[in-house]
Steps between C-alpha positions, in 0.01 A plus 500: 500500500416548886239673646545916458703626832205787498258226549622382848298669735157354347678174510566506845387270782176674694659415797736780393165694586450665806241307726503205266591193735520116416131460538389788284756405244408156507096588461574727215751262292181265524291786427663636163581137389912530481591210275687230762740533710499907436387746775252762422708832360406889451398445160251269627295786698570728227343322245189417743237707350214638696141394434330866550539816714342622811427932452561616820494895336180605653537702789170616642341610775256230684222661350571458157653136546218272365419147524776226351715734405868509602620821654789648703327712755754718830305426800521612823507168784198571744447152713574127454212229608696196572282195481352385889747230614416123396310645178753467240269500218382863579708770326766765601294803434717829466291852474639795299410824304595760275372863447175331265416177764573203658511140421685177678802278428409123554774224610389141549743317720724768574701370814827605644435852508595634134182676400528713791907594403450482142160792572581672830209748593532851493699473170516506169482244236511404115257256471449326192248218342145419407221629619217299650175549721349370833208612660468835312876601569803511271765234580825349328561172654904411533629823305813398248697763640528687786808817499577753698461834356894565462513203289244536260731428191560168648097396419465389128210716352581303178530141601577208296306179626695129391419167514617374868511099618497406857751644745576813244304804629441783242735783684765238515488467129471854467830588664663212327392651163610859572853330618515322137324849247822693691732224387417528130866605338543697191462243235582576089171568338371174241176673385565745156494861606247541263281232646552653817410858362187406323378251777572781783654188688716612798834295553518176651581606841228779459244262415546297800511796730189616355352131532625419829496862691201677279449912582173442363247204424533487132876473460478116605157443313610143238407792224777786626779534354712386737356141510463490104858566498580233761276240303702555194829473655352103590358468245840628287735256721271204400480563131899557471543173717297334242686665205818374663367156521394511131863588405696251689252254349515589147861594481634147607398303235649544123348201340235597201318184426456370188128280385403281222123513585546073467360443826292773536320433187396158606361606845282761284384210280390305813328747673109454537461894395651761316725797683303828593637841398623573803696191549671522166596858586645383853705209308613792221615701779646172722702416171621829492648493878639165425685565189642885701831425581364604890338327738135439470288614763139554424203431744170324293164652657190317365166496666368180607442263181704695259779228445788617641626162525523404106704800444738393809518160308582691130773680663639150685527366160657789323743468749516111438582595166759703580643174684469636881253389750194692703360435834118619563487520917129539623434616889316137608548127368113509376585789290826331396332194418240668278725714278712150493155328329414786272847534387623136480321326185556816328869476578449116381387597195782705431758211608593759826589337787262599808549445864328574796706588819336540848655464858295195631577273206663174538881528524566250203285693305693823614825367415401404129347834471831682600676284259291623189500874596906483557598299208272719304241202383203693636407813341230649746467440860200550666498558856439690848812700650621157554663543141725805641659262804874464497510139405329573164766568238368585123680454202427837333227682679382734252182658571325524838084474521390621837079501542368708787791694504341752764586221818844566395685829579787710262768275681352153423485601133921582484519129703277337277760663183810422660445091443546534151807757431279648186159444590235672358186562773152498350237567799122446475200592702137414499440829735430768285692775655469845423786700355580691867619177613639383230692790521579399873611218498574409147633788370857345417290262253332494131135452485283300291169503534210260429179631468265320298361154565625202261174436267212327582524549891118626628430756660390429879193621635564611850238557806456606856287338734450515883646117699107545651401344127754217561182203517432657105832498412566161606114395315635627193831404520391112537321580106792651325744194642197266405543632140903391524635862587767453728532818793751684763387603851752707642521592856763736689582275772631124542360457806242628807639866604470610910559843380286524145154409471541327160476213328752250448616297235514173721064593629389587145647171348339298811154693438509440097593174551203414634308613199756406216636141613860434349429760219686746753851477604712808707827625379678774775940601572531275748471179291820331428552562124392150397174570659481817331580362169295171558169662564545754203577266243223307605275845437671535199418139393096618592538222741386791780232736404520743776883629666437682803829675546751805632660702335728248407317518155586849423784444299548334176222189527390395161175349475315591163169306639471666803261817437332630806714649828326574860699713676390487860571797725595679166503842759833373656723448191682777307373590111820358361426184656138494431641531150706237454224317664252545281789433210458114582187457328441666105791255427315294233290537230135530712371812674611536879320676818689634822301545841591710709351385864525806803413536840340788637541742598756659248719737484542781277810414355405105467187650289733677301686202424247282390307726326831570295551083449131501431514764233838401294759236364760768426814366718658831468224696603447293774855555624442833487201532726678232710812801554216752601314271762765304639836671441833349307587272763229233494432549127876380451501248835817683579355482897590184469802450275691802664512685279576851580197705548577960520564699851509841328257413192109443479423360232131646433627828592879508289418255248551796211833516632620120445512523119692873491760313731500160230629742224763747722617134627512357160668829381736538735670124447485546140727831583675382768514093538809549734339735705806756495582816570256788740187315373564182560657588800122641602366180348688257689433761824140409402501141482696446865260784639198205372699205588560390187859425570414160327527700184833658520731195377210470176708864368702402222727722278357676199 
C-alpha cells in the first residue's frame, strides 16, 4: 500500500515553502535528522515540538510594568541617542512614553540605520519584551517585536519558543511552522470516539494547532490536552509497529517442537546448584513458546547475578532435543568468550557439541567451525554478530539467544530470525528495565523475568566515600589483598582527558602500581581481544590481585573470588551502570563491599544516584529511579544504538499514556491483523503520519 494521497502536502519538500532556499533547506535536513539521502519535509517542522511559551498577554501601562517581566506596552517614539561615532560599544538609546511614564529602548550595535526606521519619532509603536533597569529608569534592551499599530495581530501575544541550532532564527521557524499547522489535511480519526469524549482530546489537526499556534498559554502546556493527545498518537504508532512486528514473527513459523528432557536432564545433573523459582518458571513458560506452533519471541530480564545464562543453555538443549540447533550472539568477544566457558563443560557433559565463533579467529579454525554448524555436527554456537555474516550457513537454526538485546533495535531482531526460516528468538538483559520501556521497545515480545538471586550469593555491602580519602582507601586496600581477596578499581576514562578533570584508567594503574608491584594489571576497550582475554584469565587464575579497569568489565565477567569494587568518579556513571558494576563482586560464596569514590563538589542529581546505589540491590527499583533522573534514553543506551527516541512524547510527563496505547494496539491487531476497512485505513494513516512506513509490508491477512 502507498502512502495516503491526503498525506502529500506534509510530505512535501520545504523548499516547496515559501522563503525556504538551498541553504535553509540544507541547515534544517541536518537539523531534524532526515534519514540519508532524504531532504527535510513539512512533517518534519510539524512534528518539531516547542520547549515552552513566551506570554506576551499583558498589556500595561509603563507604570504598572514591573521588573523581569515580559510585557507588550504602545509607546509613543520621543528621541533616538545614537552612540558618539568610534564608540561602538555604547548603546542606541531610544526615549518614549505613554499616558503613565517613560522608559528607554536599548540597541547594542545597531548600524545601518534600522532602529531609527523600524521606531521613527513622533509615532506610535507596539513594543514588546522584558523589562529591565538602569540607573533608576525602566528599560527593555533589544525588544522581540516591534509593530506598527495597524498590525497588531501580526505580534504573537501567545508565543511558542523551540529549540533553534545555528543559522535558524526563532521568527524564521515561526513562519515555517504556521506554513506547515495550515497544511494539516483532514485525516480519518484512529483514536475511539469514546476515548476522545472522555479524554476531551481535540482532533489531530486541532491538537497541533493548539500546540503550535496556542490562543492561550496552557493549551501547549506537556499536561493539555492537546499535547496528551499528540503523545498518545506516538506513542499508539510505536506500540502497533511493535504488534506488527510480533505478528510477522510469530506467524512464519509452524513447527511445534517436540523434547525428551535427555539432554536437558544431564545438564541439570551437572550443574554446581539447583534452579531458583524463578528460573524454573521462565523455562515452564520457554517450553511453552517452543512447543506453540508460533514463533517464539520472549525477551529474559534478570538483574545482575540472577542466571539468565543457565536458562538460555536449558532452552539450547531442549531445542537440541528436538534435533535443531541454537546460536547465543553476545555484543563483544569477552562476553562471547565467557558465556562460551560457562556453557561449554556443561554442554560436554551432556555430549552437546559447543563452539565458539568470533570475527578475529584464525581462518582454519573458521572454516572447521562453519563445517560443524552447516552439516549440523554442532548443536550451539557461541558467538558475536559474527555468527549472523552471510558466509555462515546452519543446518537447522532453531532457537536464537541474543544477550544485551537493548544495543540492538526492532529491525536487527527480524534479521537476526530470518537466518533460520523458523527460528525462535529468546532475548536477555542484565539491565533491569522498567515496564514503560519494555513497553517501548519490546512490546512485540514475551517477558520473563528473573528476580531472585540463585542461592548462596551474599549480599554486598555498599559505601560512599569522598576520592580526598583515596591514601585510606589504598592503606586498607593493601590488608584485604594481603588476606588473598582479589579487587576491581574502575575508572571512567582510558586515558588523560583535555576537557574532564578526571582520572584515567591508564594514571590510576601507573599510581597503584607503584604500591602493588605485579599484583595489578589494567584491562580497558581498546585492547586487542587477546589482551583483553589474557589479562582476565590471568585475574581469574588469582595470578593478579588488583584489575584496574573501564567499563569494559560491566558486562558478564565472572570472577567468584573477586569481592570488593572501587568505583572511581562513581558521580559520572549512570545507576544502571553503577549496577551492573557493583554486580561483579557478591559472585561467590564470601561477603563483598562496593566503594563508591566522588569528587566534589556534587550535584544534586549525582547525590541522588548514589544515595539510591548506596541504599539498595533491587535491579528493578534501580531502573526505575534511573527513568526519573536520567530519562529512557540513557537507561536503555538507545543514544547510542539509534534507537528511536519521541518528538511528540515526554516520557515523565505521558508515561500513563504508553500502557493505554499497548492494549488499544494489542486490541486492535487482534481485531483487525489486516488492517482493513475505515479503521485501518486511519491506522495505516497513523503509522506513515510517524514514519513507520517500515511497518506497512509486516500487515498480513486475518
Amino acid at each position: 500500500m502507498s502512502r495516503p494521497q491526503n498525506l502529500l502536502p506534509l510530505f512535501r519538500s520545504l523548499h516547496t515553502i515559501k522563503g525556504v532556499g538551498d541553504k535553509l533547506a540544507a541547515l534544517l535536513t541536518r537539523y531534524f535528522g532526515a534519514p540519508d539521502g532524504q531532504e527535510a519535509i513539512v512533517l518534519d517542522v510539524l512534528m518539531h515540538m516547542p520547549s515552552g511559551v513566551v506570554d506576551r498577554r499583558r498589556q500595561v501601562g509603563i507604570a504598572e510594568a514591573y521588573l523581569n517581566q515580559i510585557v507588550t506596552l504602545r509607546l509613543h517614539i520621543d528621541r533616538h541617542r545614537p552612540p558618539p561615532r568610534g564608540k561602538p560599544h555604547v548603546p542606541h538609546r531610544v526615549f518614549a512614553h505613554d499616558d503613565s511614564g517613560d522608559m528607554q529602548l536599548v540597541f547594542f550595535r545597531a548600524q545601518g540605520g534600522w532602529v531609527e526606521r523600524a521606531l521613527p519619532i513622533g509615532e506610535e509603536r507596539y513594543v514588546s519584551g522584558q523589562i529591565g533597569f538602569f540607573n533608576g529608569e525602566k528599560q527593555i534592551t533589544h525588544p522581540d517585536y516591534v509593530v506598527e499599530p495597524d498590525k497588531f495581530e501580526t505580534l504573537p501575544l501567545v508565543e511558542p519558543v523551540y529549540p533553534l541550532t545555528n543559522g535558524l532564527s526563532s521568527k524564521a521557524l515561526a513562519k515555517l511552522v504556521r506554513q506547515a499547522v495550515d497544511s494539516v489535511p483532514d485525516l480519518p480519526e484512529w483514536i475511539a470516539a469514546e476515548t476522545m469524549e472522555k479524554r476531551n482530546w481535540p482532533g489531530f489537526a486541532r491538537a497541533m494547532r493548539m500546540v503550535h499556534l496556542p490562543e492561550s498559554p496552557d493549551q501547549a502546556e506537556l499536561w493539555s490536552p492537546a499535547r496528551q493527545r499528540l503523545a498518545y498518537d506516538e506513542y499508539l504508532a510505536g506500540q502497533i509497529t511493535l504488534q506488527l512486528v510480533r505478528s510477522s514473527m510469530v506467524s512464519a513459523r509452524g513447527v511445534a517442537r517436540s523434547f525428551t528432557g535427555a539432554i536437558s536432564d544431564k545438564i541439570a545433573a551437572a550443574l554446581p546448584f539447583s534452579l531458583t523459582d524463578g528460573q524454573q518458571q521462565a523455562l515452564v513458560e520457554i517450553h511453552a513458546d517452543l512447543a506453540a506452533p508460533e514463533r517464539m519471541s520472549r525477551l529474559l530480564q534478570g538483574d545482575v547475578g540472577s542466571g539468565k545464562t543457565v536458562v538460555a543453555l536449558m532452552a539450547m538443549a531442549a531445542i537440541a532435543e528436538s534435533g535443531a540447533q541454537s546460536a547465543l550472539m553476545a555484543p563483544t568477544e569477552l562476553l562471547a568468550s565467557q558465556h562460551y566457558r560457562t556453557i561449554q563443560p556443561l554442554c560436554e557433559s551432556a555430549g552437546l557439541k559447543c563452539a565458539l565463533l568470533t570475527g578475529k579467529m584464525p581462518a582454519a579454525e573458521r572454516r572447521t567451525i562453519r563445517a560443524g554448524l552447516e552439516d549440523g555436527s554442532i548443536s550451539i554456537a557461541v558467538g558475536t554478530h559474527a555468527l549472523f555474516q552471510s558466509d555462515i550457513v546452519f543446518h537447522d537454526l532453531g532457537l536464537t539467544v541474543v544477550d544485551e538485546q537493548h544495543r540492538f533495535g526492532v529491525h536487527q531482531r527480524l534479521a537476526l530470525s530470518d537466518k533460520g526460516r523458523h527460528t525462535d528468538l529468546l532475548v536477555m538483559t542484565a539491565t533491569p528495565i522498567p515496564r514503560t520501556l519494555v513497553l517501548t521497545h519490546f512490546g512485540d515480545m514475551a517477558v520473563s523475568v528473573l528476580r531472585e538471586k540463585p542461592r548462596g550469593r551474599q549480599p554486598i555491602d555498599t559505601a560512599v566515600m569522598s576520592i580526598g580519602d583515596y591514601d585510606r582507601v589504598v592503606s586498607r586496600l593493601q590488608s584485604r589483598l594481603a588476606e588473598g581477596a582479589q579487587a576491581y578499581w574502575v575508572c571512567p576514562l582510558v586515558e588523560e582527558s583535555e576537557t574532564l578533570e578526571v582520572v584515567s584508567a591508564e594514571d590510576r594503574f601507573a599510581e597503584l602500581k607503584n604500591v602493588f608491584g605485579e599484583q595489578v594489571a589494567l584491562v580497558h576497550g581498546r585492547m586487542s581481544a587477546a589482551a583483553k582475554q589474557d589479562v582476565m584469565q590471568r585475574f581469574k587464575d588469582n595470578e593478579i590481585r588488583l584489575l584496574v579497569a573501564t567499563t569494559v568489565i560491566e558486562v558478564g565477567v565472572d570472577v567468584p573470588n573477586a569481592t570488593i569494587m572501587i568505583i572511581e568518579h562513581a558521580e559520572r556513571f549512570g545507576l544502571a551502570q553503577l549496577h551492573q558494576l557493583r554486580g561483579r563482586v557478591g559472585r561467590g560464596s564470601q561477603r563483598s563491599a562496593c566503594l563508591l569514590l566522588y569528587k566534589d563538589p556534587l550535584s544534586e542529581t549525582a547525590k541522588a544516584r548514589l544515595e539510591t546505589i548506596k541504599s539498595t540491590e533491587d535491579g528493578f527499583l534501580i531502573a526505575e529511579r534511573d527513568l526519573e533522573l536520567r530519562g529512557q534514553g540513557d537507561v536503555l543506551g538507545t543514544r547510542q544504538s539509534g534507537m528511536p527516541g519521541y518528538r511528540l512524547a515526554v516520557p515523565d510527563v505521558h508515561r500513563h499514556l504508553l500502557e493505554f496505547a499497548h492494549d488499544e494496539a494489542k486490541e486492535l491487531m487482534q481485531r483487525n491483523p489486516a488492517l482493513t476497512g475505515p479503521e485501518g485505513e486511519a491506522a495505516r494513516t497513523l503509522l506513515y503520519l510517524f514514519r513507520k512506513d517500515l511497518a506497512i509490508p509486516l500487515i498480513r491477512a486475518g
